[in-house]
C-alpha positions, 0 to 999 in steps of 0.5 A: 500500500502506497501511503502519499504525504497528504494521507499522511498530514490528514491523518495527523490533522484528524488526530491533532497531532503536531509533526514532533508529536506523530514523530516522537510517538513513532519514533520516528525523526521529526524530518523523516515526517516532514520530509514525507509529507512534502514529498522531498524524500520518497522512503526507501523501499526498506524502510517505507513499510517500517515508518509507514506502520509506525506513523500508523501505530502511533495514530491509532494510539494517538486517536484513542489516547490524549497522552500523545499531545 
């Protein structure tokens, strides 16, 4: 499943998170979710899944959660 950065950032709007927060939930650096979402850089086809699964993880347990903000 291919994951653009506009689903990216309206996934994180919809919850209420800021960038660090969905980086720092995912454990994540907050660049790679800017870079993402901007489209500067395309995550390798390594990594891609792992940091896509993770943003997704930690948006789930963000929207369930205030602990996040």
């Amino acid at each position: 499943m291919i994951v653009t950065g506009t689903q990216i950032r309206a996934a994180r709007a919809l919850v209420g998170l800021r960038r660090t927060d969905l980086a720092k939930a995912a454990g994540l650096h907050a660049n790679a979710v800017s870079y993402w979402e901007r489209h500067v850089h395309i995550p390798s086809a390594q990594r891609e899944p792992v940091g896509v699964r993770r943003m997704r993880e930690a948006l789930e347990r963000c929207q369930r959660s205030v602990a996040c903000r």
